[in-house]
LONUSE-34604 format. One line per 10 residues: number of its first residue (from 1); their letters; for each residue x, y, z of N, C-alpha, C. Coordinates in steps of 0.001 Angstrom, whole numbers, m for minus. Each point is the difference from the previous one (the first is absolute). Last residue first. Layout:
# LONUSE-34604
NUM) A) X,Y,Z,X,Y,Z,X,Y,Z; ...
END
This chain:
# LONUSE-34604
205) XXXXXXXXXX) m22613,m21722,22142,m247,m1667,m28,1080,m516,1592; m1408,4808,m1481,m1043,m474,462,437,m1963,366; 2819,3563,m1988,226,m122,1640,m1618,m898,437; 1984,m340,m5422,m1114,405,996,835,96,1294; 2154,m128,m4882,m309,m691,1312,m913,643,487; 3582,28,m4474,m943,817,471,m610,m1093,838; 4560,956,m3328,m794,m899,703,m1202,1009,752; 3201,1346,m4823,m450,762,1372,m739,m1549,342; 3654,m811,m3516,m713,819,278,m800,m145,1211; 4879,262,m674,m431,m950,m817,m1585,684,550
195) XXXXXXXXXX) 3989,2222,1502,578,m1552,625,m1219,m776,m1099; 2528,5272,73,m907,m872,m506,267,m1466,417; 2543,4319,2586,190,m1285,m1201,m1373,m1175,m255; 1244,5634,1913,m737,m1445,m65,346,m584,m1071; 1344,4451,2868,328,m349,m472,m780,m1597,21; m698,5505,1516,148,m1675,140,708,m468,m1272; m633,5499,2784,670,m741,m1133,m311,m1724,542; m2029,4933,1164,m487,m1569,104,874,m714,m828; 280,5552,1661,m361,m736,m1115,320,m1575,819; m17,4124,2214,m524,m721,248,m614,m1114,m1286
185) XXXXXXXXXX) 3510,3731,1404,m1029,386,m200,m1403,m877,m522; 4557,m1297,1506,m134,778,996,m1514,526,m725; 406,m4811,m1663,857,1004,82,m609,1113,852; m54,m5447,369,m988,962,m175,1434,1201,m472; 63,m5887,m1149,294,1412,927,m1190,1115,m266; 1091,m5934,m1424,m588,1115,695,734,1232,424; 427,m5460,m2832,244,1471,699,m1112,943,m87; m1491,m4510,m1310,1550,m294,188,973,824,431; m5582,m2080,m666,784,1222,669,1335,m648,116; m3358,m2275,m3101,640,m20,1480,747,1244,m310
175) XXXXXXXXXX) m4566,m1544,m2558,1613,394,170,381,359,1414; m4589,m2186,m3828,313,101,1328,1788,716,m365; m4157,636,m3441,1201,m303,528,223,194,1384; m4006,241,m3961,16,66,1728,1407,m1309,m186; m1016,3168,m4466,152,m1171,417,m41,m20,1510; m2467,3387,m2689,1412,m43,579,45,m1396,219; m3671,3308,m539,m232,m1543,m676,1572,m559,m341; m939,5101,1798,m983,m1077,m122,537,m697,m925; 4226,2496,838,m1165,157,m295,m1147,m943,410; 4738,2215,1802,m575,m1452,m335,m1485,119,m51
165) XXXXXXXXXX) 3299,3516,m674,261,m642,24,m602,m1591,m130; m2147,4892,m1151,194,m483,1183,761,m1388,m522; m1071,5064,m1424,165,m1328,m689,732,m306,1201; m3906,4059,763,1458,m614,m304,323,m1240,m724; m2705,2299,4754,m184,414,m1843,1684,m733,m187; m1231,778,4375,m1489,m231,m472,107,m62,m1235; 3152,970,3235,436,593,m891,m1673,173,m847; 3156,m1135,4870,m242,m704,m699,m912,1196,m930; 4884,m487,3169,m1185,437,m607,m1291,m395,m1032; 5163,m1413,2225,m1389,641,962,m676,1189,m680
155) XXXXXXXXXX) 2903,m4052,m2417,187,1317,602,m1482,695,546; 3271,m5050,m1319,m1512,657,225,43,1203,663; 3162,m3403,m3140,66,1037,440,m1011,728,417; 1827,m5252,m1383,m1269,1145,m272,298,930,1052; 2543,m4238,m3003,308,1497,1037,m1352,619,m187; 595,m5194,m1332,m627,1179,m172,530,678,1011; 1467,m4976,m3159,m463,755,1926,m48,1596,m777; 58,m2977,m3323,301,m1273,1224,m280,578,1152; m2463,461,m4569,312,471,863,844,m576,1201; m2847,m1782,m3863,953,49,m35,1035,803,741
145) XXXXXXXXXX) m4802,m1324,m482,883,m659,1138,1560,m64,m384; m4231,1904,m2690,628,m1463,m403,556,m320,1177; m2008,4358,593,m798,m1504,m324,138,m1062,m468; 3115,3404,985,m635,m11,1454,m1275,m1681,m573; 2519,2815,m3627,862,m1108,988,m932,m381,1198; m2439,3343,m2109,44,m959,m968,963,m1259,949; m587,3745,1947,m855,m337,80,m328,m1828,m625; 4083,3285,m247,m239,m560,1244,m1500,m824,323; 235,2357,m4206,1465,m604,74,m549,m666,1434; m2510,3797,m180,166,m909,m1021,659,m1409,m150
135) XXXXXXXXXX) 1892,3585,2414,m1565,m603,897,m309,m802,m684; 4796,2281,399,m992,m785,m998,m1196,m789,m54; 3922,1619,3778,m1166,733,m450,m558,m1034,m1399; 4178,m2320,923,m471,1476,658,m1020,175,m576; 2962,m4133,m77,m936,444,m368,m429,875,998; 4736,m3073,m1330,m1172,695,1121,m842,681,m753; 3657,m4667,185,m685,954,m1036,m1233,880,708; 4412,m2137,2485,m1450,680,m150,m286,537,m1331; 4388,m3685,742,m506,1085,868,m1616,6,36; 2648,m3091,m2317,222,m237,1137,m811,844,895
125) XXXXXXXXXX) m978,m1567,m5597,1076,777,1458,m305,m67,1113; m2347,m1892,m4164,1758,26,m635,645,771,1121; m4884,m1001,451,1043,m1589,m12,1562,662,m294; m3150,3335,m129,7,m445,932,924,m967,241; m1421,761,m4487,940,916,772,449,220,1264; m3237,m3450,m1820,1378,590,m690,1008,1040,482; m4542,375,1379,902,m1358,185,1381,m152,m251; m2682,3202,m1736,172,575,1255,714,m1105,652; m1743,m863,m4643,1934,912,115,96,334,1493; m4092,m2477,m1210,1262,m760,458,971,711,m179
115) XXXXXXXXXX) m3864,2441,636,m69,m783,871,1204,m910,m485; m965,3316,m3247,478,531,1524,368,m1628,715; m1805,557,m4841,1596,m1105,651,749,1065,1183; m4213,1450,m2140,m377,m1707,m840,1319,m171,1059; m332,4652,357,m815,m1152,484,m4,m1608,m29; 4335,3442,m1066,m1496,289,m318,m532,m1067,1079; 4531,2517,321,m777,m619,534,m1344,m289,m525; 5151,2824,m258,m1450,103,335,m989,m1639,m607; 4918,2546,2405,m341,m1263,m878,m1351,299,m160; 4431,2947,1542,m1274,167,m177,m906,m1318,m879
105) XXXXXXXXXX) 4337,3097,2670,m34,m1094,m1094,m1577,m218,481; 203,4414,m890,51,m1325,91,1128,m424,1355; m3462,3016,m2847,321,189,1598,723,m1303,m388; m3125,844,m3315,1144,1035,m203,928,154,1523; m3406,m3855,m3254,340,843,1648,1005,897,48; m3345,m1975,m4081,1292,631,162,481,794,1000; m4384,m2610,m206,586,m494,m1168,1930,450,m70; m5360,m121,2931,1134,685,m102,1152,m846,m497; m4467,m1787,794,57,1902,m606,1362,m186,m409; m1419,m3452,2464,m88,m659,m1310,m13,1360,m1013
95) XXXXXXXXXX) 2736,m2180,5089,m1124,1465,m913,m232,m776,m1216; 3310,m142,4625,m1245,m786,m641,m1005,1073,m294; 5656,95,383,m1355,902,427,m1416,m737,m443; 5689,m737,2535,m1326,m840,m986,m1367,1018,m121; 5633,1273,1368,m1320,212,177,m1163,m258,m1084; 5534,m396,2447,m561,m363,m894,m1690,781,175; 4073,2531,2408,m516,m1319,m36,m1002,m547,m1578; 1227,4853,1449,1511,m634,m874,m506,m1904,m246; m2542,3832,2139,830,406,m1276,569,m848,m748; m2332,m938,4002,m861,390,m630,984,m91,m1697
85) XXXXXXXXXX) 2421,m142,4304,m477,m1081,m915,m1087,m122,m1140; 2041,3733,2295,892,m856,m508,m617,m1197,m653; m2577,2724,2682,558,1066,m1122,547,m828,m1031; m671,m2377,4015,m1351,377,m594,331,601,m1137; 3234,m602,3081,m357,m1459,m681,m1427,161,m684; 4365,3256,53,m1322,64,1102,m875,m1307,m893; 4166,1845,m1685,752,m819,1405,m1340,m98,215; m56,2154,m3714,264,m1533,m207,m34,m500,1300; m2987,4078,m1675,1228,m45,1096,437,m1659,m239; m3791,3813,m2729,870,m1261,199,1063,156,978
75) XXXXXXXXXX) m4161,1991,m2409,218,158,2070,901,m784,455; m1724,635,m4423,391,1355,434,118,62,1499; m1270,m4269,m2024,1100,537,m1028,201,1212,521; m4154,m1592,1974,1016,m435,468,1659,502,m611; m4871,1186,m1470,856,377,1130,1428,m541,610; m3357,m1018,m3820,m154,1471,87,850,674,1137; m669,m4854,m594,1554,608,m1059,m414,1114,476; m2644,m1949,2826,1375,71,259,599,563,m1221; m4434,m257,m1147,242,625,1207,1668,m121,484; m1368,m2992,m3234,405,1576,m829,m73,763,1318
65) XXXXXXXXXX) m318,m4396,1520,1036,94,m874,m87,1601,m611; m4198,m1577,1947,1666,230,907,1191,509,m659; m3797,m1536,m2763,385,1708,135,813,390,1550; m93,m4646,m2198,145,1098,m948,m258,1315,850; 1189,m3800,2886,m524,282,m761,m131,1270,m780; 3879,m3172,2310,m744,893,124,m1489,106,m1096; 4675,m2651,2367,m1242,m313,m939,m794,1182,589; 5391,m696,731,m1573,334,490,m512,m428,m1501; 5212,m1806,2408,m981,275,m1115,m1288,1111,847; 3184,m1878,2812,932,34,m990,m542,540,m1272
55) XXXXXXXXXX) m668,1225,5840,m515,m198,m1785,1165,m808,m787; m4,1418,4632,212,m1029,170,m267,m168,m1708; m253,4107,1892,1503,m432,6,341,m1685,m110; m3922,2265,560,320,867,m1675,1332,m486,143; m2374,m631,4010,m605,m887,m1280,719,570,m901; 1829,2273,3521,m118,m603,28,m477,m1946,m870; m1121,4930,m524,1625,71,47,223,m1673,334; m4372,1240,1682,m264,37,m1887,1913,204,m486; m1321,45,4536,m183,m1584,m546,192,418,m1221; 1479,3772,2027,908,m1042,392,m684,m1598,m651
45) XXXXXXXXXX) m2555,4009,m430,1132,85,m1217,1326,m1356,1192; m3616,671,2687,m900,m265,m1636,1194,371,m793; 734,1191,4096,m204,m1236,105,m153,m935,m1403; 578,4848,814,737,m399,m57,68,m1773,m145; m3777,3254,m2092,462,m155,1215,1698,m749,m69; m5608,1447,m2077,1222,m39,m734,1019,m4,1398; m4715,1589,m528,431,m1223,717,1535,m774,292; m2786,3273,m2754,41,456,1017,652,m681,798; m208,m969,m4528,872,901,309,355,54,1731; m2919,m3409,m2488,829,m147,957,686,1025,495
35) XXXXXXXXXX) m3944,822,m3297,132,m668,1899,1073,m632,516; m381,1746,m4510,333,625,348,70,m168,1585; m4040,256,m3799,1525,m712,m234,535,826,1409; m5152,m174,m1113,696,77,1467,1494,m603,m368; m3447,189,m3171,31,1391,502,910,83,1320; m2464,m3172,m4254,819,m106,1083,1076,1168,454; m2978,m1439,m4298,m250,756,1201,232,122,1099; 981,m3055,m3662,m1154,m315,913,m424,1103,1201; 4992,542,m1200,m939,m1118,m838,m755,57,777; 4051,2256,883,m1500,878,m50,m846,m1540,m328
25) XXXXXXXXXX) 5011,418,1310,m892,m1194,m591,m1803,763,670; 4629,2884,1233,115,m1357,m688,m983,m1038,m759; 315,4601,1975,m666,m116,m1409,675,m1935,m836; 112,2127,4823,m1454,133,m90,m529,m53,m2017; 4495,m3104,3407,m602,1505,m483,m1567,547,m731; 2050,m4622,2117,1294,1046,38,m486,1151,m419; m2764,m3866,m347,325,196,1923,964,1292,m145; m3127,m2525,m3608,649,1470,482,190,382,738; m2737,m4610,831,10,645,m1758,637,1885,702; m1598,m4246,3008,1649,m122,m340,538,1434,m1465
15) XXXXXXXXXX) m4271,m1845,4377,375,699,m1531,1381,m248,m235; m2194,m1615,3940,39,m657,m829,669,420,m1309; m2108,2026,4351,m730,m1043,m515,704,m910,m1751; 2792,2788,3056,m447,m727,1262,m1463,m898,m1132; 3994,1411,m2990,m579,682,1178,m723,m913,1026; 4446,m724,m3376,m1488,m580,680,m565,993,706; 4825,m1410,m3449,m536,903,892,m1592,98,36; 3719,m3988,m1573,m403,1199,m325,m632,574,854; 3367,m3961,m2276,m303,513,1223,m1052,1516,m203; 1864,m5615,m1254,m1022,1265,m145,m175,813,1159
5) XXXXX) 3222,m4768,m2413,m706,1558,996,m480,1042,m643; 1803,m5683,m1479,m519,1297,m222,m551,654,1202; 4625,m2859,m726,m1496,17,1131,m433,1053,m911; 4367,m3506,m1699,m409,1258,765,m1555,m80,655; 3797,m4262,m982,m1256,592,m457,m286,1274,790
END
């Protein structure tokens, strides 16, 4: 049986929405694409090389998915486990829009039969079905508990605005810390495996 992952990029309060550029994901008036540029480092392409080398599948969401086709196909390198796998690996798109994926290989995904094809598909391998960026998407898995462990990438800045990963009224999940590093320009890489939901205590008793 494989593991679902998630990995994506965090400022210090949380945002996760157009970390790569200033016209990636305008939605809602969102004016700040583009905060990891500064940050960007040797450390940070060794974990993200790294996760991209353990994939066998991604699950993405619909406009992840057209963000990478817009790029990835013109940046191809087979030997580079990101370039390479993007291109060539399988890729589930959960959508109920998008009808004729032009990036492939390419499965798309309605609603009514996400939650048991993600199973399903899971059950049929060994490796990582992975999930990038797709806030949406990540939100949705996050509240069934279908997530097995999370890459969160926290970059020293925080932003006041934005689509934020874990919204009000989130399920309270406890998780154990399973890796750790910092990079030279001071990104927060963890790693947590969901253990079931959040306990709570007094120091008073």
């Amino acid at each position: 049986m494989g593991k679902l992952t998630l990995t994506t990029f965090l400022t210090l309060d949380g945002v996760m929405q157009a970390p790569g550029g200033p016209e990636e994901d305008r939605s809602g008036g969102f004016a700040y694409g583009g905060w990891v540029v500064p940050y960007a480092d040797e450390g940070m392409g060794e974990f993200v090389t790294e996760v991209y080398s353990r994939t066998q599948a991604f699950l993405l969401g619909r406009r992840t998915y057209e963000i990478f086709a817009g790029y990835w196909p013109q940046h191809d390198d087979p030997a580079d486990p990101v370039a390479g796998g993007l291109n060539r690996l399988p890729k589930y798109v959960a959508s109920t829009t998008l009808k004729e994926p032009s990036w492939g290989p390419a499965t798309v995904i309605d609603g009514e039969q996400l939650q048991s094809e993600i199973v399903r598909i899971k059950d049929a391998m060994d490796g990582e079905l992975q999930v990038h960026g797709s806030g949406q998407l990540a939100q949705w898995l996050l509240a069934r508990d279908l997530i097995d462990e999370l890459n969160l990438l926290v970059f020293p800045v925080f932003l006041g605005a934005g689509r934020k990963l874990f919204p009000t009224g989130g399920l309270p999940t406890a998780c154990e810390l399973t890796g750790h590093r910092t990079t030279s320009s001071g990104i927060a890489i963890h790693t947590y495996r969901p253990t079931g939901r959040a306990t709570f205590g007094s120091f008073a008793d």
